[in-house]
TORPA-4810 file (N, C-alpha, C, O; in nm, 3 decimals):
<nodes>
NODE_1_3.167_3.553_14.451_3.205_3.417_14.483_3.347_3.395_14.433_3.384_3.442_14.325_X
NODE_2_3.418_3.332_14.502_3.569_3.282_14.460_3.576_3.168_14.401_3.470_3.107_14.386_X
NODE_3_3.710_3.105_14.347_3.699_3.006_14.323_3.727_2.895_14.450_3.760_2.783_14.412_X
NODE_4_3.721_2.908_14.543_3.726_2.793_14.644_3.649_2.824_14.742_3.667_2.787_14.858_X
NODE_5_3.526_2.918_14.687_3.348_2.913_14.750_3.297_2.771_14.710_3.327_2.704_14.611_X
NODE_6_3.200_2.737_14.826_3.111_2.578_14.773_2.976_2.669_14.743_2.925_2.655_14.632_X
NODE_7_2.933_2.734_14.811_2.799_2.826_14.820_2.716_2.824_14.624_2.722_2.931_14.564_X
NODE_8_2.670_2.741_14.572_2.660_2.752_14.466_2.490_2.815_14.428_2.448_2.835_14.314_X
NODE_9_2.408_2.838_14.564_2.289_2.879_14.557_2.284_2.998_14.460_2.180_3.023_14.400_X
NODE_10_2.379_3.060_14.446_2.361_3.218_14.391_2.406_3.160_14.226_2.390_3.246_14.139_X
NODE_11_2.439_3.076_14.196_2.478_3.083_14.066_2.345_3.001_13.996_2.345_2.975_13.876_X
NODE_12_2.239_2.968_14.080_2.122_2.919_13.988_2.025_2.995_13.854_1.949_3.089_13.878_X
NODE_13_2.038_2.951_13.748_2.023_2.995_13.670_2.077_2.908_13.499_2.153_2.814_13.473_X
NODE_14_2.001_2.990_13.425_2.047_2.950_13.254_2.151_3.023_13.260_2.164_3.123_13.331_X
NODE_15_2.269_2.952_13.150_2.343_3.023_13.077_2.403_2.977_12.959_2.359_2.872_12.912_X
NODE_16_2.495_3.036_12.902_2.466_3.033_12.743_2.631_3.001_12.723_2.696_3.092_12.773_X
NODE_17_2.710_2.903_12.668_2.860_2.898_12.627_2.889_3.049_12.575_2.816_3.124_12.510_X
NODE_18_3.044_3.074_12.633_3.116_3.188_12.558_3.211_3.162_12.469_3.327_3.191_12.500_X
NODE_19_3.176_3.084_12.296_3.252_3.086_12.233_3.383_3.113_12.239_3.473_3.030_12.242_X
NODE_20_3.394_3.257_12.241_3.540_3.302_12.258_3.598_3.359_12.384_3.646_3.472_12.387_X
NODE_21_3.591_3.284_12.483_3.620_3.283_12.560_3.629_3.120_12.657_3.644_3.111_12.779_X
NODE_22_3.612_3.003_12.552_3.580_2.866_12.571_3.686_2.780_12.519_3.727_2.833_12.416_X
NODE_23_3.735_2.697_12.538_3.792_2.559_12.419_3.706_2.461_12.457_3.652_2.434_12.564_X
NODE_24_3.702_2.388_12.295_3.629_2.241_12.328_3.763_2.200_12.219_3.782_2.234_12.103_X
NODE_25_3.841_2.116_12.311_3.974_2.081_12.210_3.973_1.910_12.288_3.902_1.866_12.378_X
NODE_26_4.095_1.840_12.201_4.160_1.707_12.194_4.278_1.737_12.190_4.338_1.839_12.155_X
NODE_27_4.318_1.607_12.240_4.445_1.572_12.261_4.514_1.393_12.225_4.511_1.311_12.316_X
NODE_28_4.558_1.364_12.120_4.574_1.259_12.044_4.702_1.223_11.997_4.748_1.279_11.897_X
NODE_29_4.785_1.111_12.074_4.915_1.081_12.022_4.934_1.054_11.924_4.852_0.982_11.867_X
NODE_30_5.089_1.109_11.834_5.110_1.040_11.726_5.232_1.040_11.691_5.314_1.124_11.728_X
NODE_31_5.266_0.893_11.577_5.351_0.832_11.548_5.420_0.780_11.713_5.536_0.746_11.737_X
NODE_32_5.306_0.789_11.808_5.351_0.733_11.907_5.460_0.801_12.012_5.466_0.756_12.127_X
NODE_33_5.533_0.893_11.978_5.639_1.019_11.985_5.581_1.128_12.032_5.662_1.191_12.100_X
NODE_34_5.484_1.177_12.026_5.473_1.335_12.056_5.297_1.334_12.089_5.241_1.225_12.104_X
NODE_35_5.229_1.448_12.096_5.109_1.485_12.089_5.077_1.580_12.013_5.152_1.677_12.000_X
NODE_36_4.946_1.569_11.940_4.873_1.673_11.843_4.734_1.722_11.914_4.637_1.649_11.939_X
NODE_37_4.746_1.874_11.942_4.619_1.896_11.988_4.527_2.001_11.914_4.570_2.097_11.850_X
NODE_38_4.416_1.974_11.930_4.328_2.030_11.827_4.215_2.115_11.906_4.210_2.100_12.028_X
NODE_39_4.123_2.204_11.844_4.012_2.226_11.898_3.891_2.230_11.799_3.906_2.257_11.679_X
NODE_40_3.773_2.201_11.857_3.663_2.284_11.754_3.609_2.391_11.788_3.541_2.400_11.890_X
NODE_41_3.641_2.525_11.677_3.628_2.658_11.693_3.512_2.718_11.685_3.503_2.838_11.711_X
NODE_42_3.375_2.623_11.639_3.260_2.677_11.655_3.184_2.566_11.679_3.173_2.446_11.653_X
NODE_43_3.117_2.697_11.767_3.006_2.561_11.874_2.959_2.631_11.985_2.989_2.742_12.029_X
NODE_44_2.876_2.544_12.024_2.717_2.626_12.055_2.684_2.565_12.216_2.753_2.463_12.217_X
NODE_45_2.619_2.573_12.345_2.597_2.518_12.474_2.545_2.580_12.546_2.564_2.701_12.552_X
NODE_46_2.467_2.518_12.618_2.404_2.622_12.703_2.405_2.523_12.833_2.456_2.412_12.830_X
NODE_47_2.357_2.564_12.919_2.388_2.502_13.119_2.254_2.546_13.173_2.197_2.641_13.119_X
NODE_48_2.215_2.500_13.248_2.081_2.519_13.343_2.166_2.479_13.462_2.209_2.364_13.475_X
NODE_49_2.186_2.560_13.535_2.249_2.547_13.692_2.115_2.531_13.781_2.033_2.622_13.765_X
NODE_50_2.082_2.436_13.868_2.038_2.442_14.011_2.132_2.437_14.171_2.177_2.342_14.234_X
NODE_51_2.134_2.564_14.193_2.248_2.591_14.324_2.241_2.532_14.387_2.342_2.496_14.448_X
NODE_52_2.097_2.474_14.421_1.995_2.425_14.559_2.090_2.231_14.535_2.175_2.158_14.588_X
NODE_53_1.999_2.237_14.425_2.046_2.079_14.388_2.121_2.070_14.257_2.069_2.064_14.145_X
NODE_54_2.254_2.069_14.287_2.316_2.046_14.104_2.269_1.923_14.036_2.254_1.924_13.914_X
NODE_55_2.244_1.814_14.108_2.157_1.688_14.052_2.053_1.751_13.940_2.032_1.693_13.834_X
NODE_56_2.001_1.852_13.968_1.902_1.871_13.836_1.925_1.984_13.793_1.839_2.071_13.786_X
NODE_57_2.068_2.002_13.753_2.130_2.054_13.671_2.167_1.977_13.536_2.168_1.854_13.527_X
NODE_58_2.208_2.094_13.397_2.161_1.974_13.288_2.287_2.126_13.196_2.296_2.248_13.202_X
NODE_59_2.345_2.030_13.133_2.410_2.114_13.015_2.399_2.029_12.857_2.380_1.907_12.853_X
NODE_60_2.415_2.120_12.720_2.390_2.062_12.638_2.500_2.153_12.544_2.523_2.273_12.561_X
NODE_61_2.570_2.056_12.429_2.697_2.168_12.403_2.665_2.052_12.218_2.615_1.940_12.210_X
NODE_62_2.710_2.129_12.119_2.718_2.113_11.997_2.828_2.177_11.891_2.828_2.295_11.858_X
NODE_63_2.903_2.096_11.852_3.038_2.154_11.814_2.992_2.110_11.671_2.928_2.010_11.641_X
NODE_64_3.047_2.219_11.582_3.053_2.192_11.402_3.196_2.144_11.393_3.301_2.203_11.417_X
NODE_65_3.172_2.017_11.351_3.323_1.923_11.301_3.372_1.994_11.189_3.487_1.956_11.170_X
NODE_66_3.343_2.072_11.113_3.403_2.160_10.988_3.498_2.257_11.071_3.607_2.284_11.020_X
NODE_67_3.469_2.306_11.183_3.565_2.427_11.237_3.678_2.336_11.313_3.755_2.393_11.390_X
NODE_68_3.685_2.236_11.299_3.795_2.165_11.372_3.953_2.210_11.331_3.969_2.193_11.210_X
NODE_69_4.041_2.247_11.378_4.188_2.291_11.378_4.262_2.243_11.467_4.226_2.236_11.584_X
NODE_70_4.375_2.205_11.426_4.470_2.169_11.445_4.625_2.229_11.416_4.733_2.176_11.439_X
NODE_71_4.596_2.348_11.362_4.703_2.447_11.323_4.765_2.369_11.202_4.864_2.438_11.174_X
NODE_72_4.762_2.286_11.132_4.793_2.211_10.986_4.649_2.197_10.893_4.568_2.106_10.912_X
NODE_73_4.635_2.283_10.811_4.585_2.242_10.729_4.527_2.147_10.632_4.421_2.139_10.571_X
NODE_74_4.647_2.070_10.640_4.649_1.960_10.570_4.606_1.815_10.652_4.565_1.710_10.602_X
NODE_75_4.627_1.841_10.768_4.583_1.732_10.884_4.416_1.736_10.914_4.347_1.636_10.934_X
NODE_76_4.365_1.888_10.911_4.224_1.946_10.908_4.141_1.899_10.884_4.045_1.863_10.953_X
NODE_77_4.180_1.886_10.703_4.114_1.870_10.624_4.091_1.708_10.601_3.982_1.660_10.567_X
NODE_78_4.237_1.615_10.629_4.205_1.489_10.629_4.130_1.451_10.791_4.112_1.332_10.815_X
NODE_79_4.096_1.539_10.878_4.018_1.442_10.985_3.861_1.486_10.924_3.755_1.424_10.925_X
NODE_80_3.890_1.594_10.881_3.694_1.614_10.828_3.675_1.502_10.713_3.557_1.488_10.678_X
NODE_81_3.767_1.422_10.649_3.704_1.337_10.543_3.640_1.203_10.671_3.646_1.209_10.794_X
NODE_82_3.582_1.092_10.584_3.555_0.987_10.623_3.641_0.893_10.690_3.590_0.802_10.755_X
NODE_83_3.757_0.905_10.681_3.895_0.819_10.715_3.890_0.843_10.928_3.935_0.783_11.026_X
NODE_84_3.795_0.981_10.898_3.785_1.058_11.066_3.677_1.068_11.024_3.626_0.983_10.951_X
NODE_85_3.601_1.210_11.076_3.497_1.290_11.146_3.401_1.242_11.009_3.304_1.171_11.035_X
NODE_86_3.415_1.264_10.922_3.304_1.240_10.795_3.194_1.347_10.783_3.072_1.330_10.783_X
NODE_87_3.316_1.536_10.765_3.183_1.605_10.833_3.072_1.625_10.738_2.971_1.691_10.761_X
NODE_88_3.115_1.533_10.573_2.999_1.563_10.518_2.835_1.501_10.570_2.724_1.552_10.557_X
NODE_89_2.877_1.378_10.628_2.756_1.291_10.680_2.759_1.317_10.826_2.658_1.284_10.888_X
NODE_90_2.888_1.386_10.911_2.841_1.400_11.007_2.864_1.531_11.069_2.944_1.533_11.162_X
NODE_91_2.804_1.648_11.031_2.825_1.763_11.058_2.868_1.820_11.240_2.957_1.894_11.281_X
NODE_92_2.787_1.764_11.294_2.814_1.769_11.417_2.845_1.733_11.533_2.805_1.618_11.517_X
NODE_93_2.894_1.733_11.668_2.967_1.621_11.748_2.855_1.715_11.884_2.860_1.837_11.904_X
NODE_94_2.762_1.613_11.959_2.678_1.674_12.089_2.763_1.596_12.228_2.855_1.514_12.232_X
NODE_95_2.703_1.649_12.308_2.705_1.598_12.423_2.550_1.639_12.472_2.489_1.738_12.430_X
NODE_96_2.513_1.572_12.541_2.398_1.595_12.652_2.390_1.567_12.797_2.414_1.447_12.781_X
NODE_97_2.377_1.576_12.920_2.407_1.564_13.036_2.273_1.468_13.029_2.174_1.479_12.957_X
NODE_98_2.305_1.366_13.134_2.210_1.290_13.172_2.197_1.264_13.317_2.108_1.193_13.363_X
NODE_99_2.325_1.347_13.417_2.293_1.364_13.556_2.427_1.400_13.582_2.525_1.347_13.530_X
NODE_100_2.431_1.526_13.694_2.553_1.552_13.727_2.537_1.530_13.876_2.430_1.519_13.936_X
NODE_101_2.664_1.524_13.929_2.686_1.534_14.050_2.809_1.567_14.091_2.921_1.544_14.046_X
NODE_102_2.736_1.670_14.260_2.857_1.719_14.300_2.947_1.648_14.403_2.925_1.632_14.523_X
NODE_103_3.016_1.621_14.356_3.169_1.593_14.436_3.148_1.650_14.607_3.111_1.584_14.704_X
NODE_104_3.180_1.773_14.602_3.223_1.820_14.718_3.292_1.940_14.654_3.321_1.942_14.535_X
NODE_105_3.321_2.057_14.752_3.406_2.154_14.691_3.363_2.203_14.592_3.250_2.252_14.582_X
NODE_106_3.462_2.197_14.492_3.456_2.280_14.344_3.410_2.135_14.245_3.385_2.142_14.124_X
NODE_107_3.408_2.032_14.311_3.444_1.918_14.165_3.301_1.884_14.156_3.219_1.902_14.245_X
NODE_108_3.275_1.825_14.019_3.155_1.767_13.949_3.195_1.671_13.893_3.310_1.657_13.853_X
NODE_109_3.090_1.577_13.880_3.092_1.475_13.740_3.022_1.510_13.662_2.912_1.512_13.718_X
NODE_110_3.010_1.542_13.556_2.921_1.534_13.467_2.890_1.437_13.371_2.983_1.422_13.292_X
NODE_111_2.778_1.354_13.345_2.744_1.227_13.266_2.682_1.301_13.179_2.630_1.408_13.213_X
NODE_112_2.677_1.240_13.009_2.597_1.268_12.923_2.616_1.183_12.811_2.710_1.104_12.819_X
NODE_113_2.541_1.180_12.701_2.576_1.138_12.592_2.651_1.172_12.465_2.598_1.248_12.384_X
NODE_114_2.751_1.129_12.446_2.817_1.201_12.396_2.791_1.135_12.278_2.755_1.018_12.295_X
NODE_115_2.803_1.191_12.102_2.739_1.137_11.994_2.834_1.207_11.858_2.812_1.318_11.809_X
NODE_116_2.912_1.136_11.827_2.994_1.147_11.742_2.981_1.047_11.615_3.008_0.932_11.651_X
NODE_117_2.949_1.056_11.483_2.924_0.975_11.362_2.817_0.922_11.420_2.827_0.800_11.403_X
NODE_118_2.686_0.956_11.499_2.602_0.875_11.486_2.575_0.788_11.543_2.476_0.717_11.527_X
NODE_119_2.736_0.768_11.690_2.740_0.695_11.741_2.726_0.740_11.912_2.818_0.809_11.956_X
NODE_120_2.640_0.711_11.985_2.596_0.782_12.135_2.663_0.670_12.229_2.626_0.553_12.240_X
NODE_121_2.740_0.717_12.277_2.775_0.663_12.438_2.792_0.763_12.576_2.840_0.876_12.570_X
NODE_122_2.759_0.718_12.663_2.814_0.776_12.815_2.942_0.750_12.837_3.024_0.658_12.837_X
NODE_123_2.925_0.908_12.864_3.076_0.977_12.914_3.076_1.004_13.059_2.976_1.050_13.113_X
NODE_124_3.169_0.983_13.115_3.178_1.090_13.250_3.264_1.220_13.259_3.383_1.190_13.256_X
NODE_125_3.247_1.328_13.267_3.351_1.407_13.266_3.363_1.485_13.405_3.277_1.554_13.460_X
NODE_126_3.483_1.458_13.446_3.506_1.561_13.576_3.537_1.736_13.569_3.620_1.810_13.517_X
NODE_127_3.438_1.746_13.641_3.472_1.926_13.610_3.459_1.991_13.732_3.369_1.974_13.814_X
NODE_128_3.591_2.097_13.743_3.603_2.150_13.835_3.549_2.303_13.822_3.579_2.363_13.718_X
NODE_129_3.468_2.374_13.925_3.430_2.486_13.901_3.562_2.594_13.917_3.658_2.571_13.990_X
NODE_130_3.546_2.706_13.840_3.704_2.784_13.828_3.640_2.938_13.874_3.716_3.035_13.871_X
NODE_131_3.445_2.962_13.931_3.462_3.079_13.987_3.341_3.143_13.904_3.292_3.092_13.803_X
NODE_132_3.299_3.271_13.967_3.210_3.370_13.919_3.265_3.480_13.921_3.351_3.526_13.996_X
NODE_133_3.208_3.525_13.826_3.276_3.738_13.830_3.155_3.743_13.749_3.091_3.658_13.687_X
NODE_134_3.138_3.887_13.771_3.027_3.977_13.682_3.188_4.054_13.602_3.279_4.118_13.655_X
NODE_135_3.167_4.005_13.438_3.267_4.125_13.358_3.247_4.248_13.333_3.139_4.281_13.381_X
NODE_136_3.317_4.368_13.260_3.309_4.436_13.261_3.170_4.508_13.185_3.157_4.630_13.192_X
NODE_137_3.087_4.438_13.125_3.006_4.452_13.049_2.880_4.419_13.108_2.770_4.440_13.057_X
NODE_138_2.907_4.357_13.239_2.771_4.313_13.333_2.757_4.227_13.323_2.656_4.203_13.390_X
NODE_139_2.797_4.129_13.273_2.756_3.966_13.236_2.835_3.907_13.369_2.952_3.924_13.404_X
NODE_140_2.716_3.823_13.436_2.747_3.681_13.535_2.787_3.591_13.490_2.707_3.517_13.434_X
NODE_141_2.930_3.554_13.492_3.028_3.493_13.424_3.044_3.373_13.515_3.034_3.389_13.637_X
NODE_142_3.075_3.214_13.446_3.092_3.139_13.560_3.177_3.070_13.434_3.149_3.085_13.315_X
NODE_143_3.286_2.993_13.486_3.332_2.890_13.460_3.433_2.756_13.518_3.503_2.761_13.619_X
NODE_144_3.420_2.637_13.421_3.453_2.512_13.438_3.582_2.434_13.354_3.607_2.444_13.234_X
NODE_145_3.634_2.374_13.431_3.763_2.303_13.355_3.764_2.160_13.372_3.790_2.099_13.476_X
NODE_146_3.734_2.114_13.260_3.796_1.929_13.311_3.860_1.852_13.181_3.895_1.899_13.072_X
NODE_147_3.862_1.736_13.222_3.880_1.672_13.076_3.848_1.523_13.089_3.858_1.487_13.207_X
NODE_148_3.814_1.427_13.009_3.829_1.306_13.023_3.882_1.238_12.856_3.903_1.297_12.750_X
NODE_149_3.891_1.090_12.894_3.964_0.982_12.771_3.852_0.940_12.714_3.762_0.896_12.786_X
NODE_150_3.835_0.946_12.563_3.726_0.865_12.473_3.805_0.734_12.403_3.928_0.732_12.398_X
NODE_151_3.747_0.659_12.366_3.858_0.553_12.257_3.783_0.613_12.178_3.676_0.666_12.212_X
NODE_152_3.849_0.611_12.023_3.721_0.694_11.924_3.707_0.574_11.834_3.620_0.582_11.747_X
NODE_153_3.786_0.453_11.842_3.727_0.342_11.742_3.577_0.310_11.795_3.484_0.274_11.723_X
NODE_154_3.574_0.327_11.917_3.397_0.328_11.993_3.322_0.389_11.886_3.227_0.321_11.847_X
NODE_155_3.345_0.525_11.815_3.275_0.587_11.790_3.277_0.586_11.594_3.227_0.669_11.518_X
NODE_156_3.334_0.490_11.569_3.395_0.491_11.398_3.490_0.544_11.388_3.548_0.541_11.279_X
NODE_157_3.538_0.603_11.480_3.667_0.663_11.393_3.807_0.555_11.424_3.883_0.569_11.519_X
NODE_158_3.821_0.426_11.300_3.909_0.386_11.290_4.028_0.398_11.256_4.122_0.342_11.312_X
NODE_159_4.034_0.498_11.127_4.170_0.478_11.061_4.271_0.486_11.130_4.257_0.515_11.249_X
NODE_160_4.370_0.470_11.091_4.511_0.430_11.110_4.622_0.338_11.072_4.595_0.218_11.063_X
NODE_161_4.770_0.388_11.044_4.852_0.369_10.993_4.930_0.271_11.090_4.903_0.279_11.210_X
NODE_162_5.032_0.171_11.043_5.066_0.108_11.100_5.234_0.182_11.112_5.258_0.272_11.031_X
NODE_163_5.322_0.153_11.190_5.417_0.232_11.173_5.567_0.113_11.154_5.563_0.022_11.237_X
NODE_164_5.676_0.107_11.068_5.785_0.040_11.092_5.797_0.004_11.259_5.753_-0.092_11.322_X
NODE_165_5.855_0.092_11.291_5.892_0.090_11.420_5.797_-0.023_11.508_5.858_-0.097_11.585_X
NODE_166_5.683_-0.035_11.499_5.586_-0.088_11.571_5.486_0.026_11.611_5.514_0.146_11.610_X
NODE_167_5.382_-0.019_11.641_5.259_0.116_11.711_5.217_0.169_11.580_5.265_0.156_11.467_X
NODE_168_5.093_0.248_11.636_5.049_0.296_11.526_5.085_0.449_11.476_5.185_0.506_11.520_X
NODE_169_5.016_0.499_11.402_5.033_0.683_11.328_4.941_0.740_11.478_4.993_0.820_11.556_X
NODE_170_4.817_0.690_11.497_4.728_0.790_11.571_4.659_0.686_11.674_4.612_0.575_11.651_X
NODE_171_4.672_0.777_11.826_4.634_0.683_11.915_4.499_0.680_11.929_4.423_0.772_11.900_X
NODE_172_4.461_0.545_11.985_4.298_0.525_11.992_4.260_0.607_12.110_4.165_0.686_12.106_X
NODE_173_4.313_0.593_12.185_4.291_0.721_12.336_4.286_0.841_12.301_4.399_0.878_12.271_X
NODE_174_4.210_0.923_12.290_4.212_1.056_12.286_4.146_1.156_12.390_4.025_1.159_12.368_X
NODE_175_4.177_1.229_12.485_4.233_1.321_12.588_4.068_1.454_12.531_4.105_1.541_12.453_X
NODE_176_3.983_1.457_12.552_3.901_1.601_12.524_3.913_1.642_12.671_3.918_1.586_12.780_X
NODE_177_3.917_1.795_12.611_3.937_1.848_12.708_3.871_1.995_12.738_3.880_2.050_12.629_X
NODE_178_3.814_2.080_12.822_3.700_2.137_12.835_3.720_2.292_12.932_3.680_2.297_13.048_X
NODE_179_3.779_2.400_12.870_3.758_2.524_12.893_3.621_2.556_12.907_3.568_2.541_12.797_X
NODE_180_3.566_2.580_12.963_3.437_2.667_12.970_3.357_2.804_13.016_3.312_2.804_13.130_X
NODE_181_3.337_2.915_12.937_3.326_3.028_13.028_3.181_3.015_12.932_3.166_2.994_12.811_X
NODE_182_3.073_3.041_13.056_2.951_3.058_13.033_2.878_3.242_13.073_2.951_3.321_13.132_X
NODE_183_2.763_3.274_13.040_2.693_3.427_13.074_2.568_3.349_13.079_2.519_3.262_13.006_X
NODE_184_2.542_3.390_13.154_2.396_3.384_13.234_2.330_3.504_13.141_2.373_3.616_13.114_X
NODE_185_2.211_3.436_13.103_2.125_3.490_13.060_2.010_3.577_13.160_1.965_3.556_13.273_X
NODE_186_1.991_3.671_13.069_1.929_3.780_13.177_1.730_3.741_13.183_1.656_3.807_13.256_X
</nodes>
């Protein structure tokens, strides 16, 4: 299958996130000037594809807020305190699908709950399919790209600095964004 096949009957099946071969990252303005983007480096998902009907198709993905990076250390470590993520009380950030649908073509929506500090709201995320290959190792490889906007004061994460200039240190909009290479389980 290519990536600008619709034919999705053949890709029905479980499959399992490829860590390293995945991003589950953000994207978050600051001091209003530039962008800081981050990812979380460990984390866990799996997909139930139906080819026939993607409607009852269902994915479920779990990221450890401790592996979060940002290439600063020092920035890291202050989003894992309480001021952000709070990963002592909140170790983990889910999503759950609660109905997808296909677009047409390659595109999806995907709805789920997304649950950060404890706090669950619906998301929509658009995702475009990017293709199948079997790799070199035999694995039925499929993957997806999208991204959508969260506000994260929705979700507790308030802090923030006020700046001279006007505006704040860190924007409430934040950009996730969604590499995905999955293996079908045998």
């Amino acid at each position: 299958m290519t990536a600008t096949s619709t034919d999705f009957t053949t890709l029905t099946g479980t499959y399992t996130l490829d860590p390293a071969h995945s991003r589950l990252g953000f994207v978050a303005r600051h001091a209003m000037v530039t962008k800081v983007r981050g990812n979380f480096n460990e984390f866990e998902g799996a997909t139930t594809i139906d080819g026939t009907d993607p409607s009852k198709s269902s994915v479920s993905v779990t990221a450890q807020v401790a592996s979060i990076d940002t290439r600063n250390s020092m920035r890291d470590d202050h989003l894992r305190t309480n001021d952000f993520l709070d990963v002592e009380k909140f170790p983990t950030i889910s999503f759950v699908s609660t109905s997808i649908a296909h677009d047409g073509g390659n595109d999806f929506q995907v709805t789920g709950d997304l649950t950060i500090k404890d706090v669950t709201k619906s998301v929509t995320i658009p995702l475009e399919f990017q293709g199948a290959a079997k790799d070199p190792f035999g694995n039925d490889r499929i993957g997806f790209e999208g991204s959508t906007q969260i506000v994260r004061s929705e979700y507790g994460v308030t802090y923030n600095a006020a700046l001279e200039t006007g505006g704040v240190l860190v924007s409430d909009k934040i950009t996730l964004e969604f590499e995905i290479s999955a293996i079908k389980s045998a």
